[in-house]
N, C-alpha and C positions, 0 to 999 in steps of 0.2 A: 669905818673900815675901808680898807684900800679898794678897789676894783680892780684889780690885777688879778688876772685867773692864777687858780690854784693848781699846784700841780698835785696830781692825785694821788703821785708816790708818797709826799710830803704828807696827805690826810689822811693816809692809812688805805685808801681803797681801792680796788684795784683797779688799770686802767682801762676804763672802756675797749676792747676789738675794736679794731678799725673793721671795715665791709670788706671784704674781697672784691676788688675791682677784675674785670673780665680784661685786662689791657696788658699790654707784654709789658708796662712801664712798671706793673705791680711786681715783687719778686716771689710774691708766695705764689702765683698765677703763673709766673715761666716755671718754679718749681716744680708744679703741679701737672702742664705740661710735660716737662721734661721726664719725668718718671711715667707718666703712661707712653711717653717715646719707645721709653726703654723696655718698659713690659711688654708694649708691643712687639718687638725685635725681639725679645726673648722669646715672647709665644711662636713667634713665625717659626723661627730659628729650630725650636722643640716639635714643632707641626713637622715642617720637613723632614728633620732627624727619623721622628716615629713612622711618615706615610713613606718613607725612602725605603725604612727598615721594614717596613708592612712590604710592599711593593718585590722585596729581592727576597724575603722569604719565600714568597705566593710563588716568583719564577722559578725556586730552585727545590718547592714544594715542600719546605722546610714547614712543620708542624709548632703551632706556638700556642703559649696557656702552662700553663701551672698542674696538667693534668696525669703528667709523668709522674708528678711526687706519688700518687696511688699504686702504682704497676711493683710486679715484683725487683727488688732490686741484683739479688743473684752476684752481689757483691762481697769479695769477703773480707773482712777487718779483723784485723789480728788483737785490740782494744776495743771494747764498748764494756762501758759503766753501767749500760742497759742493757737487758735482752735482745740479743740480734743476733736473726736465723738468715744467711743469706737466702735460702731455699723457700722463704715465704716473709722474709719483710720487707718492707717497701724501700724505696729511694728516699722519704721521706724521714722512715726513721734512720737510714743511715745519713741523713744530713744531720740528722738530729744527735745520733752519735757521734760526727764531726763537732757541732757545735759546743757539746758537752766534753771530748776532747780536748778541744778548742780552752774554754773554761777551766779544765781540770790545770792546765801547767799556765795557764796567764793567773789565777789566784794564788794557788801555791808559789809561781814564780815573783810577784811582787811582793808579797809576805815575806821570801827569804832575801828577794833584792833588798826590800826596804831596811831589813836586821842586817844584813851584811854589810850596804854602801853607808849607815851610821854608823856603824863598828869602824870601819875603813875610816869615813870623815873623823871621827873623835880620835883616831890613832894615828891622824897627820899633822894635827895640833898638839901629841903626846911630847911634852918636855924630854921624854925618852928618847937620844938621837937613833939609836938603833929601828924604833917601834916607828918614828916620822919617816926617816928613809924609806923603808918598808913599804909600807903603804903608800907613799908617793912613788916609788916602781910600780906597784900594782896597779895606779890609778896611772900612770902614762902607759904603763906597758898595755892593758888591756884595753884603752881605750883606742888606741892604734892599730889593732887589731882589727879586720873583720870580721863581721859576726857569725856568716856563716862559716867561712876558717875555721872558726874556732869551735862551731858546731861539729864540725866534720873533722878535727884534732880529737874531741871529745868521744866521739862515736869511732873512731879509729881504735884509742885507747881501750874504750869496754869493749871492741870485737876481739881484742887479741886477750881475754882471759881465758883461764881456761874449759873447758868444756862441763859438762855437768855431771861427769862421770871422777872429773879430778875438780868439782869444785871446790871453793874455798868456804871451809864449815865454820861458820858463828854459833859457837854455844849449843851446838847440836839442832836447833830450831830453826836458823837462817843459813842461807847458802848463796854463794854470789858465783855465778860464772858467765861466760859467753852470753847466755839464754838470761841475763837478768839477775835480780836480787830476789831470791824466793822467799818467804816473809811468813810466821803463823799469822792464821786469821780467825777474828773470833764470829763463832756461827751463831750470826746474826737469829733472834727469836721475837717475837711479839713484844715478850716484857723489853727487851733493850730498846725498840720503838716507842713506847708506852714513856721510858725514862727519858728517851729524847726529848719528848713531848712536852715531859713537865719539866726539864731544864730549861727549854725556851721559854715557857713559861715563868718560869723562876726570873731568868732576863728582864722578863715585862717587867714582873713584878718589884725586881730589884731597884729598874730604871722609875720606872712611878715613884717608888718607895724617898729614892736619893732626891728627886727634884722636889715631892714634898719636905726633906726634909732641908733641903736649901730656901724656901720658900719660907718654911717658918723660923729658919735663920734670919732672916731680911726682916722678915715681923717683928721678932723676940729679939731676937741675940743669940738664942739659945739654940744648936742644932741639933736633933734626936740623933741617937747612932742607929748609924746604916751597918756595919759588918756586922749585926746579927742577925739582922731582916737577910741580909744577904748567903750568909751562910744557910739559914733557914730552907732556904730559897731556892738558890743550888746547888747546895747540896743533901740535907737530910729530905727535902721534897722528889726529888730525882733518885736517891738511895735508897728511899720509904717504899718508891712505887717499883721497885727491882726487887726488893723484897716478897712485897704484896704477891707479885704474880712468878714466886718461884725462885726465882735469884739468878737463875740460868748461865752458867760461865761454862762454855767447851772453845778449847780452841785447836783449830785443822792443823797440825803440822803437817807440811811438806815430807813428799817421801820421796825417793829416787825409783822412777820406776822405768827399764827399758833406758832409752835413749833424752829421759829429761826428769824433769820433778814431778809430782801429781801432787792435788790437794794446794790448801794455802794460798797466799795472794801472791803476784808479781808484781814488780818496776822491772820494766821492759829494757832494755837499754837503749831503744830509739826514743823511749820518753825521758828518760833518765840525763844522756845524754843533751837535748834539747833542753832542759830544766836546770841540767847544769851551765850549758852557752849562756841561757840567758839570764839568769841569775850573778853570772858572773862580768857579762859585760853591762847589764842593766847598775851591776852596783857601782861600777868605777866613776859613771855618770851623778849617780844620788850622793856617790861620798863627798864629792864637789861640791854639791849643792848643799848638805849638811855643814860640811868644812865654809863656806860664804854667808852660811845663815850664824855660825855660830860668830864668825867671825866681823858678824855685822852687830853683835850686840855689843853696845859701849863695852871700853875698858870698867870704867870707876864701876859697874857690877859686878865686876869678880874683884874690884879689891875693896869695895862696900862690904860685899859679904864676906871676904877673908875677913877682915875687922871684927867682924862679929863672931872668929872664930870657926867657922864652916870648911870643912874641907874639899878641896877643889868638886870631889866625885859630886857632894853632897851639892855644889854649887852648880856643877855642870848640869844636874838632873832636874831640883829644885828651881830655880833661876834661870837661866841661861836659857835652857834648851825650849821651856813656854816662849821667852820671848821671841828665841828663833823661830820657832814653827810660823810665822806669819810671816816672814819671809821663805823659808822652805818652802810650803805647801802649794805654792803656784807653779813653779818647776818642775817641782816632784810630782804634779798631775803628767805632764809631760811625758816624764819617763813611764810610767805607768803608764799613757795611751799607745806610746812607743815599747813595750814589753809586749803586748797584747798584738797588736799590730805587727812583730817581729817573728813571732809565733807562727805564723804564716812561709817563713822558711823550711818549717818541720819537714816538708815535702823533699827537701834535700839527702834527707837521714831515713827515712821511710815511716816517720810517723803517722800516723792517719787521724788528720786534723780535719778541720774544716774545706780548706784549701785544698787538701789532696784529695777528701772525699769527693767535692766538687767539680774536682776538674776529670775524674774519674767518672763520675756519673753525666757530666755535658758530654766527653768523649760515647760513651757507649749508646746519648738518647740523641744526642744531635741540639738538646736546649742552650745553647750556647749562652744567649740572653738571659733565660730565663736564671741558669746558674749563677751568671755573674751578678744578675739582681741578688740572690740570695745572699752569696758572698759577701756584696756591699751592706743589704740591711743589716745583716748579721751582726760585720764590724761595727756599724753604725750604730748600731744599738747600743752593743757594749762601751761604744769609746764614752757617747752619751750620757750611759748610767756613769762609767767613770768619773766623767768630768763632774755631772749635776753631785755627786756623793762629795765630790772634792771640793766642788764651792760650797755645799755646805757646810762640810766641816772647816771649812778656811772662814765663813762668815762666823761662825761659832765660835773662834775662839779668837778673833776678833776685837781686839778693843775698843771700847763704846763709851762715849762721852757722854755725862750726864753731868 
């Protein structure tokens, strides 16, 4: 045998660490330095900031803490999802009626962004020249646009309807005027909570149900069916238990009473409006990015599968549009973080979001800091869950090498 050392990549093992030398000549040792450099500067830098802002509160006797969120808040909001008295609830929960505001038109509003700006992308690739033009207007024209324009275009529009005395009557049950879209509402009871309860339920169960039976696809060959476990599930288990406890169906119509509607639910037209800006300018972005995703899957798969007889719809849904989503869904978090985050113009049109709540309640306590901490966690949190929801469904469907 030779005496020539081996090299240890060659016999599989892996190579010894070298020791960290304490010498500037080492580079993991400047590295190492250099990064507690920097933390240091960073802490210093943060020290200041905090004892500067300690320092000029104390002189102008400005009061700080988180202790405000307790006091009454004596605010009034024209929306809350929750119960809110301004006469005895706190600042807290009207932050929290913000937040949930906040919430209410950033899910709804992605929901219809995401149906509309794919409806727009598939209808700028339509062979239809009439349906391509079209929707390529809409995608330059509103994307030029900005956003709050278009909010306050919006909100323009629904103040000049007409009043609620000559509203516009939908089927005797709905009525749209000035004051909003007034809407029947169904009087919510135990048993409808109870059904909620086990349709989620049903969810669990369905989603257990479909993975076991992909599992023992992968074993067998054989897949068990899922649409009965599923029907089962949610719907005779959630219809079983509405049953059970009575069956309970009333529903409030709206009445005109005096100078407005009584009873029944409202879309405001500051939320309405706001729901429509952004829905509308968030899709001109997404159809882009649908219209680049589809457009990035090879040709020879749509004429693979024409060959086998498929018709384009059938191609587009089946085919096409899996492969695209791995390209889509990195962008399309984007927009989404940018929807949510855009929502914070509401204060323009008089919505009472998080934002206006906020900046409503630092005005009247003097928490200036303390609000805009809230304001930042807030977003922070949410953009967060966005994102982490979005990497994992982007890592899910994901192609994986085996």
């Amino acid at each position: 045998m030779s005496d020539t050392a081996i090299d240890p990549r060659m016999s599989g093992r892996a190579a010894p660490k070298r020791p960290l030398r304490l010498s500037w000549s080492d580079p993991r040792f400047r590295a190492i330095v250099w990064q507690l450099v920097i933390l240091g500067i960073v802490g210093v830098i943060a020290w200041y900031l905090a004892y500067n802002t300690h320092k000029n509160l104390e002189v102008r006797r400005i009061a700080t803490g988180f202790g405000f969120l307790d006091r009454v808040a004596g605010l009034p909001i024209g929306e809350a999802p929750i119960y809110y008295n301004p006469a005895e609830s706190t600042y807290g929960r009207a932050l929290l009626v913000g937040v949930l505001n906040t919430l209410k038109v950033s899910v709804v509003g992605i929901v219809l962004a995401t149906i509309l700006g794919t409806l727009i992308g598939i209808g700028r690739l339509s062979k239809n020249w009439l349906m391509a033009k079209l929707t390529a207007f809409y995608v330059e024209t509103i994307r030029d646009l900005p956003l709050l324009l278009q909010l306050l275009f919006w909100y323009t529009i629904l103040q000049g309807l007409p009043p609620p005395k000559t509203a516009t009557d939908i089927g005797g049950v709905a009525f749209l005027s000035n004051r909003g879209l007034k809407l029947p509402m169904l009087e919510w009871e135990t048993a409808h909570t109870a059904a909620l309860t086990a349709f989620a339920a049903g969810l669990v169960g369905t989603w257990w149900w479909n993975r076991r039976a992909r599992l023992a696809q992968e074993a067998t060959g054989e897949r068990p069916a899922v649409w009965p476990v599923a029907c089962g599930l949610l719907l005779a288990l959630p219809l079983g238990v509405w049953l059970v406890l009575g069956a309970p169906f009333h529903w409030e119509i709206p009445v005109l009473r005096g100078f407005n509607f009584q009873g029944g639910g409202n879309i405001s037209p500051e939320y309405f409006a706001l729901l429509l800006g952004l829905v509308t300018y968030t899709a001109g972005y997404i159809a882009e990015i649908v219209r680049s995703g589809i457009q990035a899957v090879h040709l020879g798969q749509w004429e693979a599968a024409g060959a086998l007889g498929l018709k384009r719809g059938a191609i587009l849904r089946h085919i096409v549009l899996p492969q695209a989503l791995r390209v889509i869904i990195p962008p399309m978090t984007s927009q989404y973080l940018n929807l949510t985050k855009n929502s914070s113009l509401a204060v323009a049109i008089g919505y009472q979001e998080l934002v206006s709540i906020a900046n409503t309640t630092l005005n009247q306590t003097g928490q200036a800091i303390e609000g805009i901490a809230v304001i930042m966690a807030v977003y922070l949190t949410i953009s967060l869950s966005i994102s982490l929801f979005m990497n994992w469904y982007n890592a899910h469907i994901a192609l994986v090498e085996r």
